[in-house]
N, C-alpha and C positions, 0 to 999 in steps of 0.2 A: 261247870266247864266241860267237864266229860259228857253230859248228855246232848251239848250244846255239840261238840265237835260229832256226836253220834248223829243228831236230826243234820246236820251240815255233809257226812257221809252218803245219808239217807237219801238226802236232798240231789247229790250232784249223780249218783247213781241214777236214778229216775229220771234226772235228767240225761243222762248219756243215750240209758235205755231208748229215752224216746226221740232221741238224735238219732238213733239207727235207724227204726222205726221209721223215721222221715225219709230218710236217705233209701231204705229198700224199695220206700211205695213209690219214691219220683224214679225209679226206674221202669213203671209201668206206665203208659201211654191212658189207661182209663181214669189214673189218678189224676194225671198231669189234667186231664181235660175236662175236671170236677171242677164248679165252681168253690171258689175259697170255701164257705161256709162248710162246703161237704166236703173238702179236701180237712178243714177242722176237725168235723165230725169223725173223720175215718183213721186220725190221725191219734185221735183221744182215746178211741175203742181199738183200735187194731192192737196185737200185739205178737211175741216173735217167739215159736217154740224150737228145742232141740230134739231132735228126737234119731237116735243111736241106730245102723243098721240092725234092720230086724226086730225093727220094734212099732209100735200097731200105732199112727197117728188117730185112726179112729175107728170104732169097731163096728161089724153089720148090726144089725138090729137096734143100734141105739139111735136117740134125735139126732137131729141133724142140724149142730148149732154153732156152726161154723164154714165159712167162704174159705177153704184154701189154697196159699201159692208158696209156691216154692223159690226160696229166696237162692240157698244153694245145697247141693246133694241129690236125692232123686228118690221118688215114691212109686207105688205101682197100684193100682186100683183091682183087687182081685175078690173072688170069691171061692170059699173053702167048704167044702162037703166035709158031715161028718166022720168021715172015715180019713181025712186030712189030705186027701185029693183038692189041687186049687185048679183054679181057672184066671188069667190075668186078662185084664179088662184092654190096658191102657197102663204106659208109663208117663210121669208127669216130669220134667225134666227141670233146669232153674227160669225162672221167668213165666212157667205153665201155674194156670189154677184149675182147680178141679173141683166138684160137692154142689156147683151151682144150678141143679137140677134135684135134688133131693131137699136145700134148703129153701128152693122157689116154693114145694110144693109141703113144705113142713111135714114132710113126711120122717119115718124110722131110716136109716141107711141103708141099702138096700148093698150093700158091699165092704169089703175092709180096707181101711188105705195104710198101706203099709210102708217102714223104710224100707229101701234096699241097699241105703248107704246112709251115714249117717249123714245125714240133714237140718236146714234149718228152715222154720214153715214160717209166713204169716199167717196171722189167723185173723179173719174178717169177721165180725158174731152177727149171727141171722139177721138181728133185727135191724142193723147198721147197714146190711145190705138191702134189706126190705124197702129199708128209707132212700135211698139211692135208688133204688128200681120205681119207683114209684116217684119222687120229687128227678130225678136227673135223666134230660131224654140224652144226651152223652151214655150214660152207664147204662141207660135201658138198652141202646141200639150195639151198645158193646157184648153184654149180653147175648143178646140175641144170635147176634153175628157169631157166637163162640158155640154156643146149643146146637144152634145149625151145621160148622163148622165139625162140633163131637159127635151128633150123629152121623155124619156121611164118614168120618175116621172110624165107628165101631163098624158099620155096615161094610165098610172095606176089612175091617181086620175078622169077621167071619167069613167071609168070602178068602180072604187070605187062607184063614187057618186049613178050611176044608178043601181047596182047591189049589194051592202053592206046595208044590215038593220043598226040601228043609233048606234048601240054600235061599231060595225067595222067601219062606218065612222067615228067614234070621238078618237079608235085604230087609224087607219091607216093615222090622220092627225098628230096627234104627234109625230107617228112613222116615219113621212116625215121629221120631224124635227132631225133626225137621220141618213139621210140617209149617208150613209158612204164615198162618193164622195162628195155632194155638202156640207153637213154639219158633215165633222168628225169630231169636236171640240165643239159639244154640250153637256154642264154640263150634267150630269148624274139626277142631281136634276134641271128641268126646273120653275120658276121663271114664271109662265102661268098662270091666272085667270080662272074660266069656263066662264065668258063673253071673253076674249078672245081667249078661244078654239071654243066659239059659232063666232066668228068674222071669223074665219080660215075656220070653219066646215059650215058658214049657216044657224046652228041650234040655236034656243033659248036657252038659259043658260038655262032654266028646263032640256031640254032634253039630254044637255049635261050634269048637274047633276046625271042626271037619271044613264049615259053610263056612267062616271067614277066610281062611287059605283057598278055599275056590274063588272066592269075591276079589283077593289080594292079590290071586294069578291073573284078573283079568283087568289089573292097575284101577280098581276101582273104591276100593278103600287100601290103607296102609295100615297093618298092623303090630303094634308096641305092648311092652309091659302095659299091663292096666289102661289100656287105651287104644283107641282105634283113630286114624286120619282121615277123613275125607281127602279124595282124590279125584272124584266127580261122581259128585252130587244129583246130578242128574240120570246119568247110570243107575246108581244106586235105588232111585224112586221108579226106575221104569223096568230094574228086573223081576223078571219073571211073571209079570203083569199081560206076557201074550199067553197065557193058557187063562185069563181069566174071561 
């Protein structure tokens, strides 16, 4: 009887798990547009990590065996010298996935993806994506459309870094968290600290203080405890974008 109510434990746990599971993927529009079979497939393999701020979802140099998105919290794609000087790539916000350029080409990782808050990831496994790229023209053209989309986002954010004084790069980082392709489903009111805008940006929390009270004197965002307002959005994407 006891082992019996143990496998019955077992049982409904794994099933919960994979109610989630279901529930996080039909919030993404590539899922939803997978025929059954592959929404199956993706459903069976997928599965959901937590991982605490400050903590390495996956590390540079190692394979690359996994698709991820960000269900809720926020990740940062960076890279670390050894002397412990980093460089941030890219922040990944909830509804963004990231890795899908390092797992197309089965390559080592060529960066760290780190929390910045505690977080909860999907995880997609390579070859479950491979089968999707290759059998789903849906998920190929989604694809595509997001590579394309991540390079002209990094080619703007070195352009930013080297040529924006600090109040447009700390504009133009948040306003990446908006972008309208990789991240159309970010809250209006972001749930962001200024140490982790300075995490994103580079910059020290002063100096990022400094840049959101210039932003919030010009009614362009509204600034809270642990959080920041959009107040217009569009401000936001176009400051400091004329010295570029």
């Amino acid at each position: 009887m006891q082992k019996s109510r143990l496998n019955f434990r077992h049982e409904m746990f794994v099933i919960n798990i994979m109610g989630k599971v279901n529930q996080c993927l039909l919030m993404h529009p590539w899922f939803t547009d997978l025929m059954p079979r592959h929404q199956a497939l993706v459903r069976r393999r997928a599965s959901l990590r937590s991982v605490a701020a400050g903590g390495f979802v996956a590390y540079r140099g190692q394979p690359s065996t996994h698709w991820i998105g960000v269900h809720q919290g926020l990740i940062k794609l960076s890279v670390y010298s050894l002397d412990g000087e980093s460089c941030t790539l890219c922040g990944i916000p909830p509804r963004g996935w990231c890795g899908e350029g390092s797992v197309i080409k089965r390559e080592l990782r060529k960066y760290d993806v780190v929390a910045i808050r505690n977080s909860e990831l999907l995880m997609i496994p390579a070859e479950v994506f491979h089968t999707l790229l290759k059998e789903s023209l849906s998920f190929s053209s989604f694809i595509i459309n997001h590579l394309n989309e991540r390079m002209g986002l990094f080619i703007f954010t070195l352009q930013a870094e080297r040529l924006l004084d600090v109040n447009a790069r700390v504009a133009q980082a948040i306003a990446q968290l908006f972008h309208p392709v990789l991240h159309p489903q970010t809250s209006m009111v972001l749930e962001l600290s200024q140490k982790e805008i300075g995490l994103l940006t580079g910059l020290s929390r002063q100096r990022v203080n400094r840049a959101l009270k210039n932003l919030e004197a010009l009614k362009i965002i509204d600034i809270s405890y642990q959080s920041v307002r959009m107040l217009d959005l569009p401000a936001l994407r176009d400051f400091g974008l004329s010295a570029l």
